[in-house]
N, C-alpha and C positions, 0 to 999 in steps of 0.2 A: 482771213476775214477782214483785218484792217488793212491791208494792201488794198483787196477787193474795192473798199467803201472810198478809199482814197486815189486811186483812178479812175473811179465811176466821179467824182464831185468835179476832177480835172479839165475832164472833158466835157462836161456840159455846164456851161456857163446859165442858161438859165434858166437851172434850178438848183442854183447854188445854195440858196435857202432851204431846200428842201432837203439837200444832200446834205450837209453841215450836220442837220436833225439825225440823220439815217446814219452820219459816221459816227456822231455819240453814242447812241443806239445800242452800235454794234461796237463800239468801246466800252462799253459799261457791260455788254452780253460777255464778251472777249474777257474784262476785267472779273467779274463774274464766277469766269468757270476757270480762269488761272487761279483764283484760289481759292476755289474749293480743290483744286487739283493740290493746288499745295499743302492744304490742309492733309490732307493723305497721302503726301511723299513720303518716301523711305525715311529723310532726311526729320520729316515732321512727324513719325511716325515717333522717331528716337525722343526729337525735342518734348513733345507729348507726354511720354512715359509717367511722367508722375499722377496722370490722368488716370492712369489703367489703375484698377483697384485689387490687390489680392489677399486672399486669405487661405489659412492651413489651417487644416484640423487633424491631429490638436498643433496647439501652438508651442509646445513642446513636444518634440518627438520624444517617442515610448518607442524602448526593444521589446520586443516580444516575440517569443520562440525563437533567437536570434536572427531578427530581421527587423527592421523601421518600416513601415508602412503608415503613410498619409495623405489625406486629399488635400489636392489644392486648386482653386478656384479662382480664374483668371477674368475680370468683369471691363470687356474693350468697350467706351462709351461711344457714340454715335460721332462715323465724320473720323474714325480714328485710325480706320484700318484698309492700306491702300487697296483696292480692289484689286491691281495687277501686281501685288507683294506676297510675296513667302514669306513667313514667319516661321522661325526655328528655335524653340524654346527646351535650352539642356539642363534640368535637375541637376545641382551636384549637390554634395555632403563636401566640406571642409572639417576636415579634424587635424585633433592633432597629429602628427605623422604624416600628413598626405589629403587626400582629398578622393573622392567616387563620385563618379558621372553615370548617372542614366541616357540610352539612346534618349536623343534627342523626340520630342514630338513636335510637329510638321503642322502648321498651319497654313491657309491661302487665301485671296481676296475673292470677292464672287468673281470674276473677270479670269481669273489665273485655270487652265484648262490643265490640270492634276489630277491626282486622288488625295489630295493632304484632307484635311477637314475642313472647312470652308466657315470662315467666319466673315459674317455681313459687317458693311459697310455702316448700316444702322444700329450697328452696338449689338455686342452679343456675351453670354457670361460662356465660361468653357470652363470642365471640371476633369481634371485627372487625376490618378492613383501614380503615386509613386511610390518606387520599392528599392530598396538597396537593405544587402548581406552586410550586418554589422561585423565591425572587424574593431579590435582594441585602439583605444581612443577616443570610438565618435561621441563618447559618453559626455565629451568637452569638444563641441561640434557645432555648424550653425548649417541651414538649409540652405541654398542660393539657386533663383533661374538666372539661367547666362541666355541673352536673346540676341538675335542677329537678322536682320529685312534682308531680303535677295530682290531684286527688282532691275531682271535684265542682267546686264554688267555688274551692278553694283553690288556692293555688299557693307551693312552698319551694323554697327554692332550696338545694342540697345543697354543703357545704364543696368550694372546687374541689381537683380532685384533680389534684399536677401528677407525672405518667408518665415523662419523658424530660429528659435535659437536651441541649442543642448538638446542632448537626447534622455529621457527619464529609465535610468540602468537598475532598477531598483528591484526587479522581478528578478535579477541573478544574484541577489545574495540568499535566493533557496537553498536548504540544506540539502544536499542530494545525497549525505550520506546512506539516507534511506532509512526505516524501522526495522529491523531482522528480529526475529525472537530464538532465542536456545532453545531447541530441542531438550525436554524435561528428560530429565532421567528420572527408573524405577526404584529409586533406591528406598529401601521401605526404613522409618523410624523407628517404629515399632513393628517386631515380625511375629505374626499371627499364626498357630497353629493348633490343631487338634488331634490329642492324642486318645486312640481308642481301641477298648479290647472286647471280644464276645462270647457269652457263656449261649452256650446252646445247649437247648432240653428236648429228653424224647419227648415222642407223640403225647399229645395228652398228660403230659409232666407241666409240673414247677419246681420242683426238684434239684437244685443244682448237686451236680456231681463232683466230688474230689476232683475226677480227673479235669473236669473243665477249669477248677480254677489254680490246676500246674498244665492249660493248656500254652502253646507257644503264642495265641492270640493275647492273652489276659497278663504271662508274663513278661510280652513287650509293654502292654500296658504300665507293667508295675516300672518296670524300667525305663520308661518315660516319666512316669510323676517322679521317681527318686533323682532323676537328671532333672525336672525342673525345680524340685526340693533345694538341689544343691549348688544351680547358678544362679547367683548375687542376683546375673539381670532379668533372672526369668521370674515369674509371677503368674502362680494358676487361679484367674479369674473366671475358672466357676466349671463345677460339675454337675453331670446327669446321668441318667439312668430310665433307658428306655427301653419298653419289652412288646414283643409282637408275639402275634400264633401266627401260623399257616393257613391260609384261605380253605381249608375242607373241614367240614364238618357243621355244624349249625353256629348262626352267627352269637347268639345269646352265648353257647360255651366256648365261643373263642373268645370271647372276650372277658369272660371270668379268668379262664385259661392266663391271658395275656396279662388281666390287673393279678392275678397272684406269681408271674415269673417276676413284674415288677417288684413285689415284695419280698419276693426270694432272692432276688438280687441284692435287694437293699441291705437284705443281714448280711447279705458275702462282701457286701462292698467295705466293711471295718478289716475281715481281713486281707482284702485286696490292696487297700490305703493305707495300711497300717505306717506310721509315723511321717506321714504325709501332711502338713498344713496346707488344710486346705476345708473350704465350707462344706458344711452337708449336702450332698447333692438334690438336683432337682429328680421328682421319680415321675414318670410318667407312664401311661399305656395305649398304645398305639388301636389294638386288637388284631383282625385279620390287615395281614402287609400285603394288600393290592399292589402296592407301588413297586415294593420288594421282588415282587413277585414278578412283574413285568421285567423290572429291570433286569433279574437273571435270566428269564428265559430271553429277551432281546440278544443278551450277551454270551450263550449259552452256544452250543454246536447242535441242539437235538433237531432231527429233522423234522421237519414240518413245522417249526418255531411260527414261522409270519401265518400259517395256518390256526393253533394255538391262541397267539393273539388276538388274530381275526375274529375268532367265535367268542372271546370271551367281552370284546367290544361288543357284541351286538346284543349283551344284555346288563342290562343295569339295574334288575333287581337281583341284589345279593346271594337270595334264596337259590336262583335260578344258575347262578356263576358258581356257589359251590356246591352245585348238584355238578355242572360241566366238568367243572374240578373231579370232581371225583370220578369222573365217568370217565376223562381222559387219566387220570393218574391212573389208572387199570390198562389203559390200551398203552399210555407213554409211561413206563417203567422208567425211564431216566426221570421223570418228574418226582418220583418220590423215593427217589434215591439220591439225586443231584440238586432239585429245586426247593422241595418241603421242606425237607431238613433244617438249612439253614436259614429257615426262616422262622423256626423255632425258636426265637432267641431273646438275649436282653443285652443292649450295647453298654457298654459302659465309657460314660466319655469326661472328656477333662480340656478345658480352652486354655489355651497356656500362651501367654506373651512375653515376649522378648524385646529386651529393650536393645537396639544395636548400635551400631556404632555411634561416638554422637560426632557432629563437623568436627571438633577442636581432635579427637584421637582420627578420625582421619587424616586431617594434616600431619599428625604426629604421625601417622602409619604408611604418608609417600615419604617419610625421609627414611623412613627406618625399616618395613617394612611393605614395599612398594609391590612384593608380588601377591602379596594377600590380598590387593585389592581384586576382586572383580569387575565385570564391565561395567555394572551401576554403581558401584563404588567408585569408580573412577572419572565417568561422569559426575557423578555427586561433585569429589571434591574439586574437578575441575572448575565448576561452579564457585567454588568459595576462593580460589587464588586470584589475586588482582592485577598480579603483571602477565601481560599479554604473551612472554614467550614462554613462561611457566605452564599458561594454560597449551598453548603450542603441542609443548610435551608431551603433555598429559593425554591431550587427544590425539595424538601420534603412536603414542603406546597402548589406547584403546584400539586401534585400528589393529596395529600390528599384532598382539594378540588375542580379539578378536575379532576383528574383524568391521567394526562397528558401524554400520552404518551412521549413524546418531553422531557416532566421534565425528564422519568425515565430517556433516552436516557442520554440527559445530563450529569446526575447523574452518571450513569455508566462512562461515561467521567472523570469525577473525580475521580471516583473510580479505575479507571486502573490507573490513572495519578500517584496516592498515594500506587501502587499497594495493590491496596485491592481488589484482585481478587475474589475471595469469594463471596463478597458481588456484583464485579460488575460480577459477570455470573449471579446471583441470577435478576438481574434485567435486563441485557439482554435474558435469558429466557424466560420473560414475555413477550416482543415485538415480534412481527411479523418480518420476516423477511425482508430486504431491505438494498441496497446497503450500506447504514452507519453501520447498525446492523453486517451486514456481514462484515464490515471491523473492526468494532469493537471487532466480535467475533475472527478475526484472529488474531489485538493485545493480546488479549489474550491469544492465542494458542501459541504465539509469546513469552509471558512473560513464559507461562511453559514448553518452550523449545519441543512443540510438532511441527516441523517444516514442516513437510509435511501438518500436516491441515491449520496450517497458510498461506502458499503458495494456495492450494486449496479455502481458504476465501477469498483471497485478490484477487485469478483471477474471483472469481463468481462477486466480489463485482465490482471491475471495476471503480473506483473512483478514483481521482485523489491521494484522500489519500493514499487509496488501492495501486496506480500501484508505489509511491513512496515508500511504507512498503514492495513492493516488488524486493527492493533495497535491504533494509536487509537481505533478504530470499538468496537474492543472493551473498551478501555477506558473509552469515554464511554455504554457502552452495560451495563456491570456484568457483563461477560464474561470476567472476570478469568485464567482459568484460561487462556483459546483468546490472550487476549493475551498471554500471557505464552509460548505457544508460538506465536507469529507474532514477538514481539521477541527471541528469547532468542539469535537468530544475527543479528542487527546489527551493523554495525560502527560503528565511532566512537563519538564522544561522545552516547549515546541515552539522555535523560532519560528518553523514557517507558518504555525498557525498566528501570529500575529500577522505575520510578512503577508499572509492573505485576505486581514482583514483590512491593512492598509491598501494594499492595490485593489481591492472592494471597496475604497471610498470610503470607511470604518475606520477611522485614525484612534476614536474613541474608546471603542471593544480591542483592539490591539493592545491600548493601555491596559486595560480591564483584562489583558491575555497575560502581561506580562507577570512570570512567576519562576523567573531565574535572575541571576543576573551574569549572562555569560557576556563575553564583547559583541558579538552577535546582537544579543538581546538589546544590548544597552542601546546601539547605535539605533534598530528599528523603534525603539522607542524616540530617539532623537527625530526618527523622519515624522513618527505619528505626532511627536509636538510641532514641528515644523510644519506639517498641514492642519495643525489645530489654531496656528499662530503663536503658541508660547513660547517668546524666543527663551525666558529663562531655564524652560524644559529642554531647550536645545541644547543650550550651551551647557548643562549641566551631565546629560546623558551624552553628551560629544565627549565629554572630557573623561567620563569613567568608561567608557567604550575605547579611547585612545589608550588609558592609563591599562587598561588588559591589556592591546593590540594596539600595538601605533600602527597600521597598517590601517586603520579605518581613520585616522587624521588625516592621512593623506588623502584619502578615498573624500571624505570631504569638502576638500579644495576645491573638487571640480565638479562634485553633486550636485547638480539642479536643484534636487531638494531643499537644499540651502539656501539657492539663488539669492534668495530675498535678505539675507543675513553676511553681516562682513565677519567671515571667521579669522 
């Protein structure tokens, strides 16, 4: 165009004045649009850079579920972006150890005939997600875009721009050991039992007979109360004396019937007990034994029984049932041979408690007499020993003799505990499954960081354990809030129920959590003062968390959480 302007004025001399005007004109157009061109050179694109605005959110990076995830948002002002320019803008992580690159994301000017994303020439903001797999290290890490213009031949590479510092690792000091509970054993304290014997009377008697009370019934009786007369740990806490008729005949005389067996028992009971301590018994009378009576024929052989019953359901007034009664005890001869009879009677009973084993002669009885125990006994005391390969043992030889399901359970207990995962799949395998097992098996899944089945165990499982393990799940998984109501009713000493309420933005109630003082504990306290601002709280739980665990000093050094603090 200045060529042009300048051999047009050449040759014609007279409009030299006219031309002069038209070659400024076209110098100042010319002058013009060279720099505006130059403003959005590759070249001016780099020099510019401190123009472009960016921001990351957050501005620390958080691992969560082990991955860094964050937006960043890149604001080109107007005039800055050459129209015929590629822009190639590559995410990296710089850590300790090495460094991680995102593919690059691909920008173009409106002019550049691509598929990249087209950012105007009149200023545009552009927002990406970037992602990168944390690896040991990036804990002490900073974010950086690395950019490079392509335009034609060339190629610049644009001052890096770094977006983030540290990454917040704070969600990986969850406890993943998991909650497990032992399978309770039956082992009873106190062993409850009741010893009883029956004097039976003919039809229409109260009569006790010599023979019934040298019957084989009445003299196991006696031979119970003189066995709990004569052990130290036994103790007969209370006897009775209770008497029935037989359902036929009119209800009025069965029940006279029935309150005089009671009494007639009562005088035989002195020499039935005789030098027995023990209280006078309670005397009761039942009258006609419906119940008795049911239950024998249910359990009886006679034929037509569920017939029998049948009829005698369908009437509920008495008068009418021992009319039935009596109509069938003529057709069913085994009814008043086999069923009447023994419902002629007065029980005579006696509650007798034993006191068994107590913990301390247990212990004394695995060194000394170790096959006496049984499977709840051994259970039991595996319960009370404190070292881990003792208990080992113990539910080792429940299994082996009998078989225990409960022991392997157990067993596997200790075996996550000490992670020996191995061996405890190996014996959770073997179980059936049920709500322990299944939370069991999610520790597990827990320990080998396979998180989605872990969560999947622990919601089949539904235990108390379970919905507390599913605290963690939510903690490792940046669910801050659902963990925080999954640990907030724990008991004991629960690191991760603090550790939840800090990554809830809860620095406060964490303190208000804490009620151990493990190194663990000490240190998440340090972080909940460090977002409270108390550096004295800092430094004071740094130091008693180092003095358990010097492995949390170190950890320390390069925790974000401190940033603000020279340790």
């Amino acid at each position: 165009m200045i060529i042009f302007a300048f051999q047009y004025i050449c040759t014609d001399n007279d409009n030299l004045k006219y031309s002069m005007k038209r070659f400024y004109l076209f110098a100042a157009v010319a002058a013009i649009l060279m720099a505006a061109a130059s403003c959005s050179s590759p070249e001016k694109m780099a020099k510019m850079a401190e123009s472009v605005q960016i921001q990351c959110n957050p501005q620390v990076l958080e691992v969560i579920d082990g991955a860094i995830d964050a937006s960043v948002s890149v604001t080109y002002p107007k005039d800055y972006f050459n129209p015929k320019a590629i822009l190639e803008v590559t995410p990296v992580i710089v850590y300790d150890g090495g460094e991680a690159a995102m593919r690059p994301f691909m920008y173009q000017g409106d002019k550049v005939k691509d598929n990249y994303r087209v950012v105007s020439s009149n200023g545009q903001t552009v927002t990406e997600q970037v992602h990168f797999d944390y690896v040991e290290g990036m804990e002490h890490c900073y974010l950086e875009l690395r950019g490079r213009v392509l335009a034609g031949k060339k190629s610049i590479d644009l001052p890096v721009a770094r977006v983030a510092e540290g990454a917040n690792t704070t969600y990986m000091l969850a406890d993943r050991d998991g909650r497990l509970d032992f399978k309770a054993d039956n082992y009873q304290d106190v062993l409850s039992s009741t010893a009883e014997g029956q004097i039976l009377f003919q039809v229409n008697s109260s009569q006790v007979r010599s023979s019934e009370l040298n019957s084989d019934s009445v003299r196991d009786f006696q031979d119970a109360l003189n066995a709990a007369a004569a052990n130290d740990r036994a103790t007969i806490t209370g006897t009775e004396i209770v008497a029935y008729a037989s359902p036929e005949g009119s209800e009025d005389l069965n029940n006279q019937l029935s309150a005089n067996r009671s009494n007639a028992a009562a005088q035989a009971w002195n020499r039935v007990a005789r030098g027995v301590d023990a209280d006078d018994p309670l005397i009761r009378s039942v009258g006609e034994d419906w119940d008795g009576f049911r239950e024998l024929v249910g359990n009886s052989n006679i034929q037509d029984k569920e017939l029998i019953l049948r009829v005698l359901s369908m009437y509920s007034d008495p008068a009418v049932r021992e009319s039935e009664i009596r109509n069938m005890s003529e057709v069913f001869t085994a009814l008043k041979t086999e069923i009447l009879p023994i419902l002629r009677r007065a029980r005579l009973i006696a509650n007798v408690q034993v006191q068994n084993y107590t913990n301390d002669e247990l212990l004394q009885m695995l060194q000394d007499n170790e096959e006496d125990l049984d499977e709840e006994a051994l259970l039991r005391v595996a319960s009370l020993v404190r070292d881990a390969g003792q208990k080992v043992d113990i539910y080792n030889k429940a299994i082996e003799r009998f078989d225990s399901d409960r022991a392997r359970y157990n067993l596997a207990v200790v075996m996550l505990g000490q992670k020996r995962d191995a061996r405890a799949k190996s014996l959770l395998d073997a179980l059936d499954e049920d709500p322990d097992v299944l939370n069991a098996r999610g520790v597990l899944a827990l320990h080998q960081d396979d998180i989605a089945l872990a969560e999947s165990l622990f919601r089949r499982s539904g235990t108390p354990a379970a919905n507390a393990n599913m605290g963690v799940v939510y903690i490792l998984t940046g669910r801050y809030e659902e963990a925080v109501e999954a640990l907030k009713d724990t008991d004991g000493c629960c690191r991760n129920r603090m550790l939840a309420y800090i990554l809830n933005d809860q620095p406060d109630q964490a303190v208000a959590a804490l009620s151990c003082g493990s190194a663990g504990a000490m240190y998440l306290r340090a972080v909940a003062a460090a977002r409270l601002g108390d550096e004295a709280a800092v430094r004071e739980y740094l130091a008693k968390a180092a003095e358990r665990d010097p492995a949390y000093a170190e950890r320390a050094l390069t925790d974000v959480e401190f940033a603000a603090y020279e340790l």
